[in-house]
C-alpha positions as CSV (number, residue, x, y, z in Angstrom):
1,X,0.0,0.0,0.0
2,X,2.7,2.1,1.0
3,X,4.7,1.3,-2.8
4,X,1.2,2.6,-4.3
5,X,1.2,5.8,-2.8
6,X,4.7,6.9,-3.3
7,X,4.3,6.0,-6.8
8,X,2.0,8.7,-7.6
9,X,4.5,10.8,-6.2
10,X,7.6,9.8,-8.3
11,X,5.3,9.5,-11.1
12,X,4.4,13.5,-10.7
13,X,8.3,14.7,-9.7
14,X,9.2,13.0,-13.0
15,X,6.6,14.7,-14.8
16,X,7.2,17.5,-13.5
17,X,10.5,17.5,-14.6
18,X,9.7,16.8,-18.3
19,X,7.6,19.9,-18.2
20,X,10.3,22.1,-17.1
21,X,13.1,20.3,-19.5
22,X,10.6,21.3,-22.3
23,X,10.1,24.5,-21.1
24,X,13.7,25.1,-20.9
25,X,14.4,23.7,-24.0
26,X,11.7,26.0,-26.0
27,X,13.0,28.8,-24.2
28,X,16.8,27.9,-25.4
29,X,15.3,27.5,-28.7
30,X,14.3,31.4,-28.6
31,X,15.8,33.8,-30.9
32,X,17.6,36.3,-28.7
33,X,17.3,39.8,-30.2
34,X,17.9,43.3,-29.1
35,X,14.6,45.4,-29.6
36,X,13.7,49.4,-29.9
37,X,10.5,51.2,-30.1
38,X,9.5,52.9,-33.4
39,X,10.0,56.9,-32.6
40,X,9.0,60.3,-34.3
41,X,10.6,63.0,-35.2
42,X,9.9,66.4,-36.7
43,X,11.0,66.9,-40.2
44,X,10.6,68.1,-43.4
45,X,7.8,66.9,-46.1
46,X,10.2,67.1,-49.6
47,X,10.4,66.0,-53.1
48,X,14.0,65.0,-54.4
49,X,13.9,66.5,-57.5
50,X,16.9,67.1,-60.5
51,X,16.8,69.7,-63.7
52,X,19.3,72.1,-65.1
53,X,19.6,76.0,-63.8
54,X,18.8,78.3,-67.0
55,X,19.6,82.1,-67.4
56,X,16.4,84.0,-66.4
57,X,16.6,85.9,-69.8
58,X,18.7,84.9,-72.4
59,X,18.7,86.4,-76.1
60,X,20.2,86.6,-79.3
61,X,21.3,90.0,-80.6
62,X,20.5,90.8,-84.3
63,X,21.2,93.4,-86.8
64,X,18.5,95.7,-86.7
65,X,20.0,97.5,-89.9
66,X,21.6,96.2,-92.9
67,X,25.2,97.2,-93.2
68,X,28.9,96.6,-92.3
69,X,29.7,96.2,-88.6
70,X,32.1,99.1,-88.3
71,X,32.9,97.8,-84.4
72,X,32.6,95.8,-81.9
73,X,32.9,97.0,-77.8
74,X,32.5,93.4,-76.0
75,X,33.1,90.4,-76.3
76,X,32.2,87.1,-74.2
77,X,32.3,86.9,-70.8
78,X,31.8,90.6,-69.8
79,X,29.0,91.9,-68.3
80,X,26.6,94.8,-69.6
81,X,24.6,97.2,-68.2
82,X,20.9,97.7,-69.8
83,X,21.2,100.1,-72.9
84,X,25.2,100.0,-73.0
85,X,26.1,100.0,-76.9
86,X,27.5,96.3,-77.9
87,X,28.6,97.3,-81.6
88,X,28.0,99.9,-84.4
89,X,26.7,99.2,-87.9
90,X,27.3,101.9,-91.0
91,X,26.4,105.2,-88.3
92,X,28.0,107.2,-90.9
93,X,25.7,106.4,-93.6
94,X,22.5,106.4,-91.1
95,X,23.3,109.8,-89.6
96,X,23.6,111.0,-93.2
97,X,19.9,109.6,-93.8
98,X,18.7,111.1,-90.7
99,X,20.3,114.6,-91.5
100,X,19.1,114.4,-95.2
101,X,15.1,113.5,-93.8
102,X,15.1,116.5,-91.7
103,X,16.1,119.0,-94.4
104,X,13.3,117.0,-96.5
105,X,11.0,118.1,-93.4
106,X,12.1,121.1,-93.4
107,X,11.3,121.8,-97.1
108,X,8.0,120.0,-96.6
109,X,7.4,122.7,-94.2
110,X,8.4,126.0,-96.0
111,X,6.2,124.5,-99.2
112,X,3.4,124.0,-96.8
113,X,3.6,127.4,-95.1
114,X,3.8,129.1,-99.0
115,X,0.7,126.8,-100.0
116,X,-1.3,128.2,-96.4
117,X,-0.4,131.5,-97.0
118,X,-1.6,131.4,-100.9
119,X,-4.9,129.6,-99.8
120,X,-5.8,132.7,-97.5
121,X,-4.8,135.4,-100.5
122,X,-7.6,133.5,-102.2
123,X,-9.9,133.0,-99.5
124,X,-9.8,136.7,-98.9
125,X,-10.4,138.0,-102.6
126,X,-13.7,136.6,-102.1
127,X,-16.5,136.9,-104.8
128,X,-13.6,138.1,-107.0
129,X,-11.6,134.5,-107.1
130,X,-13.0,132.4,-109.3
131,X,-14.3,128.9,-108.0
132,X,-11.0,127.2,-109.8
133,X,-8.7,129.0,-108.0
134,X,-9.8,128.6,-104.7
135,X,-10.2,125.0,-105.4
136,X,-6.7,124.9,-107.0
137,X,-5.2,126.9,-103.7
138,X,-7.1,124.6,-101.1
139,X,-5.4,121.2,-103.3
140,X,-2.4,122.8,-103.1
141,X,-2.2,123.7,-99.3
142,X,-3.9,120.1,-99.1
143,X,-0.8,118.0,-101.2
144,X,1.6,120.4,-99.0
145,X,0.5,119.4,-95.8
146,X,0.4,115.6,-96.7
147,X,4.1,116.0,-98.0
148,X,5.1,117.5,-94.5
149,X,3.6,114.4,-93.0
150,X,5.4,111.5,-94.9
151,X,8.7,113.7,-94.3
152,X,8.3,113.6,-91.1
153,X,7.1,110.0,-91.2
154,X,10.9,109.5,-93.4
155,X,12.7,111.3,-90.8
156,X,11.2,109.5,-87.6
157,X,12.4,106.3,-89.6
158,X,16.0,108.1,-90.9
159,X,16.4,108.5,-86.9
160,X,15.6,104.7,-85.8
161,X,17.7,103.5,-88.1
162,X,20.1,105.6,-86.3
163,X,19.7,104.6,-83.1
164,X,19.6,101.1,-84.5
165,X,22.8,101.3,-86.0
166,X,24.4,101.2,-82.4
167,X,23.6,98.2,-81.2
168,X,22.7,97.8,-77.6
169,X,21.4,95.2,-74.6
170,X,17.4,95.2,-73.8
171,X,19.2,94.0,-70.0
172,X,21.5,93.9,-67.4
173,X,23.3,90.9,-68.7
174,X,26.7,88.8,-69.2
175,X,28.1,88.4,-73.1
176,X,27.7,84.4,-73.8
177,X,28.8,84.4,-77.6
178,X,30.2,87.2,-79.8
179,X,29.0,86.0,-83.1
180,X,30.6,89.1,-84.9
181,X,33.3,91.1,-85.6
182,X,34.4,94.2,-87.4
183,X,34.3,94.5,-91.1
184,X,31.3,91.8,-91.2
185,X,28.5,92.8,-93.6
186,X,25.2,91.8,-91.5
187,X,21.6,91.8,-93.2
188,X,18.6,92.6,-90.5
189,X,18.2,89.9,-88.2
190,X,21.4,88.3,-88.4
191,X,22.8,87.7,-85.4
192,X,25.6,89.6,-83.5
193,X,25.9,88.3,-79.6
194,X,24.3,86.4,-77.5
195,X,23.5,87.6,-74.0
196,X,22.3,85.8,-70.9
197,X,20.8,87.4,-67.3
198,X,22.9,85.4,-64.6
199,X,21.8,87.6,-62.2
200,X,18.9,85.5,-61.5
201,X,18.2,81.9,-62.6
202,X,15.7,79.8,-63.5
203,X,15.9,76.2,-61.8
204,X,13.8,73.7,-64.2
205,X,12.5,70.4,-62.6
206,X,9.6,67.6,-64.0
207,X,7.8,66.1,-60.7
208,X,5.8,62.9,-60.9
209,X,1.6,63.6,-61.7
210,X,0.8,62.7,-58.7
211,X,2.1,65.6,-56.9
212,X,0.6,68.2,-59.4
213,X,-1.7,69.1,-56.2
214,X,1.0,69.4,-53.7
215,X,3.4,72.1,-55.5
216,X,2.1,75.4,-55.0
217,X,4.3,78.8,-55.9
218,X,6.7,80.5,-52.8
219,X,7.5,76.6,-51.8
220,X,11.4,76.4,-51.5
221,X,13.5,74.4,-53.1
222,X,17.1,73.5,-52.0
223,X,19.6,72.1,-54.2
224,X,23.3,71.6,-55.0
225,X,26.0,71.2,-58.2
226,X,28.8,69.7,-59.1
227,X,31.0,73.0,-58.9
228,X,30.3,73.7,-55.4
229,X,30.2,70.3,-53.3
230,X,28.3,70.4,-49.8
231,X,26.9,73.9,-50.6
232,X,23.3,74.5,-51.0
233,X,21.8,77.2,-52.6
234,X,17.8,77.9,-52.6
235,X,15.1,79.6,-55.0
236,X,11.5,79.3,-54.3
237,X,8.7,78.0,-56.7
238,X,7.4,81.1,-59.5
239,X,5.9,78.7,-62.3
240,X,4.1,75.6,-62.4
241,X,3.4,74.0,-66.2
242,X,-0.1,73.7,-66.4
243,X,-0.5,70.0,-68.4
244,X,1.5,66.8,-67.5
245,X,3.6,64.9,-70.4
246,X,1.7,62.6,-71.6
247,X,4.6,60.3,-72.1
248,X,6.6,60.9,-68.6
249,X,3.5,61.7,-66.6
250,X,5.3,64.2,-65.1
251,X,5.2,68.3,-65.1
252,X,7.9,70.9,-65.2
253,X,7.7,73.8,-62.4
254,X,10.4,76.4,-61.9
255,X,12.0,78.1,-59.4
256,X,14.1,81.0,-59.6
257,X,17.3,81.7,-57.8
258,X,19.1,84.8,-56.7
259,X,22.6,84.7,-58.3
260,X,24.3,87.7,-57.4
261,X,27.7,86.6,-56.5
262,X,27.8,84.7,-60.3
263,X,28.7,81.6,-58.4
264,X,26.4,79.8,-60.2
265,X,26.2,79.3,-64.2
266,X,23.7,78.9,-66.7
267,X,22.9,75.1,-67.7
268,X,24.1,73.8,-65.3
269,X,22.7,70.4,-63.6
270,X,21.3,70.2,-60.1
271,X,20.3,68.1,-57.6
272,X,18.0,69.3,-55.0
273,X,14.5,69.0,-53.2
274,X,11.3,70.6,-53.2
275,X,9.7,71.7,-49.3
276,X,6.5,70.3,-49.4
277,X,5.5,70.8,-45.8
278,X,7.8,71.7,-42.7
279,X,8.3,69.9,-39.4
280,X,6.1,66.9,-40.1
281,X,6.2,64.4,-37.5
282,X,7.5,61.7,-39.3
283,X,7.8,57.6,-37.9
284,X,12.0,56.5,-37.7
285,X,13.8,53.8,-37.0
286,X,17.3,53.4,-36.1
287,X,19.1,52.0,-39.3
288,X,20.3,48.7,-38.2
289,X,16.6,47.7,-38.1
290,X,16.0,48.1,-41.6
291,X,16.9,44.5,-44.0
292,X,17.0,45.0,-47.3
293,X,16.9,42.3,-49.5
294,X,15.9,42.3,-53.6
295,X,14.9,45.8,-53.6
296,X,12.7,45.2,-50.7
297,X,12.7,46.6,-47.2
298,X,11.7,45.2,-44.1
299,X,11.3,45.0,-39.9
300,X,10.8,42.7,-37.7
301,X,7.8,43.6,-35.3
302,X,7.3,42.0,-31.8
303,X,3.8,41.0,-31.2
304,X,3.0,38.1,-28.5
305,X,7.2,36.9,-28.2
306,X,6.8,36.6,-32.2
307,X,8.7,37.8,-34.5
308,X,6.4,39.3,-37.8
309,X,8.1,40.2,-40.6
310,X,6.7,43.5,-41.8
311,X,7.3,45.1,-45.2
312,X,8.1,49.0,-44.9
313,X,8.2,51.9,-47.5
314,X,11.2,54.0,-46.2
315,X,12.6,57.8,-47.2
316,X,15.4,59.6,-45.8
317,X,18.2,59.4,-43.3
318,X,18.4,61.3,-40.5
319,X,21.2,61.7,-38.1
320,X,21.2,57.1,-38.4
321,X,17.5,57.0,-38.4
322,X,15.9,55.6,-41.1
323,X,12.0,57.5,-42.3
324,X,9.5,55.1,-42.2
325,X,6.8,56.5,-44.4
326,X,4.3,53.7,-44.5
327,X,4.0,50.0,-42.6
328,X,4.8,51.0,-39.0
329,X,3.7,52.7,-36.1
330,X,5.5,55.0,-33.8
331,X,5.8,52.7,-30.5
332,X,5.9,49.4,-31.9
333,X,8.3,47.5,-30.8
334,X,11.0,46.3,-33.8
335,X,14.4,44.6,-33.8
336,X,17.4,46.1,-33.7
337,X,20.0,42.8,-33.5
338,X,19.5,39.6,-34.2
339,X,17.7,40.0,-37.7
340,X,19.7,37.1,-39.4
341,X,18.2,34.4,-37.4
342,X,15.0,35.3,-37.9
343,X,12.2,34.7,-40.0
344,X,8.4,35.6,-39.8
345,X,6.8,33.9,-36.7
346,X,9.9,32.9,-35.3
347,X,10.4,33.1,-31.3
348,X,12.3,35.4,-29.7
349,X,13.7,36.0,-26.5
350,X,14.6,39.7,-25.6
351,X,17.8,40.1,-24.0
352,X,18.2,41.3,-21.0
353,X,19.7,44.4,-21.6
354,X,16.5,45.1,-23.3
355,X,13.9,43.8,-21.0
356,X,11.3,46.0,-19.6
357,X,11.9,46.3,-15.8
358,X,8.8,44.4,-14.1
């Protein structure tokens, strides 16, 4: 009787023993892993964006008059104020034009005033003028008057021609091209220099479609270039194309950009990005919690002592945090170490560096 009952007992210390062996055993079988919760942070809402830096205004110089260029006064690379004279085309043979239509004027005028002063002889001799000759008077002071007008008309064009013959800049400007030189026999429209504004510049971008509601004018855009590596320079938004490209689905905007010290030049190519929205709090994780692996990133979430393999959309890097822009939540908890053991469902054991005091 006494064998029977201490049976039992044996029977249940050995049992018992199993049970924590298992336990043990599952417990050993546990990944362990090092684990962090998913944080915010306040940052900026951009667009990375790349296009080429244009001159603000740019144009070609022509010939206004036909002629030979009897000099030039610049030549590339130096910079022009609005209105300063570039070249000169024939001015001797224009300024003899001009002085020759204001004598013309100036007969046009005398004949007038002699044909005026006839009509009122007539007009005052009355009944005794015959109808002819006050009709042939009034013609007269009639032709004279329309001959003062297309001399003057000549002369306003003797004295464009000129001021056309000295060639000058429409704008504050620097000289890209000087296309000619002296003794060169230019036709009007030809072309003599080309000028650019580097003053201010116009950055040109093409952004995806689907922001065409997001990019508004006054929105900053940051950017760098090649020349000048680890300094930004900034312009803000001042056009927006109004259609998308039906073959990129994207749409150009512009921004211009102060350029006072010259630092920057014309066509050149840019990286940058486009301030969408400022101080957005934004969902990081520390980087070593990011695996990448075919293109595709991922995190390992805790849920239950489980491991769940989640898969994340991620953006920029900050100070070794990695934006999270869509798949986790700021507190979950993710791993940190421990990654390459792990698969999705596996068990996990945090260490206890990382355990929660109780």
């Amino acid at each position: 009787m006494i064998a029977l009952i201490a049976f039992p007992a044996v029977f249940g210390t050995a049992c018992s023993k199993k049970s924590e062996a298992a336990a043990a055993q599952r417990a050993d079988n546990a990944v362990p892993i090092d684990v962090q919760p998913v944080t915010t942070m306040k940052v900026d809402r951009t667009l990375a964006v790349v296009g080429t830096l244009f001159a603000k205004d740019e144009a070609t110089i022509g010939a206004e008059v036909e002629g030979q260029v009897e000099k030039t006064l610049v030549d590339f690379g130096d910079r022009v104020k609005a209105g300063q004279e570039l070249a000169s085309i024939d001015t001797t043979s224009y300024e003899a034009l001009a002085k020759q239509a204001s004598a013309n004027v100036a007969k046009a005028l005398a004949t007038a005033d002699n044909a005026e002063k006839d009509l009122k002889r007539v007009e005052a001799l009355g009944q005794i003028s015959s109808p002819s000759d006050r009709d042939k008077a009034d013609s007269a002071a009639e032709q004279a008057r329309a001959e003062v007008k297309a001399a003057q008309a000549s002369e306003a064009i003797a004295k464009l021609n000129l001021e056309r013959s000295h060639v000058k800049v429409p704008f504050d400007a620097a000289v890209a091209e000087r296309i000619a030189s002296a003794g060169d026999f230019k036709k009007i429209g030809e072309p003599l220099f080309r000028v650019v504004n580097d003053g201010v510049l116009k950055y040109i971008v093409q952004a995806p479609e689907r922001y065409a509601g997001l990019v508004q004018k006054e929105q900053l855009v940051t950017f760098t270039v090649d020349a000048y590596p680890g300094e930004k320079f900034e312009g803000k938004v001042y056009l927006i194309s109004p259609q998308v490209n039906t073959t990129t689905r994207a749409f150009a905007f512009g921004a211009l950009v102060p350029n006072a010290e010259r630092k920057l030049r014309a066509n050149s190519f840019a990286r940058g990005e486009l301030i969408l929205e400022r101080d957005v709090p934004t969902a990081v994780v520390p980087l070593d919690a990011v695996v990448n692996f075919v293109g595709i990133s991922k995190v390992f979430v805790i849920q239950n002592g489980l491991a769940k393999s989640r898969t994340v959309e991620v953006g920029r890097v900050f100070d070794g945090k990695q934006e999270i822009l869509s798949g986790v939540k700021p507190g979950e908890a993710i791993v940190v170490s421990g990654q390459s053991k792990l698969y999705d469902g596996a068990k996990v054991r945090v260490k206890e560096s990382n355990a929660k005091p109780s």
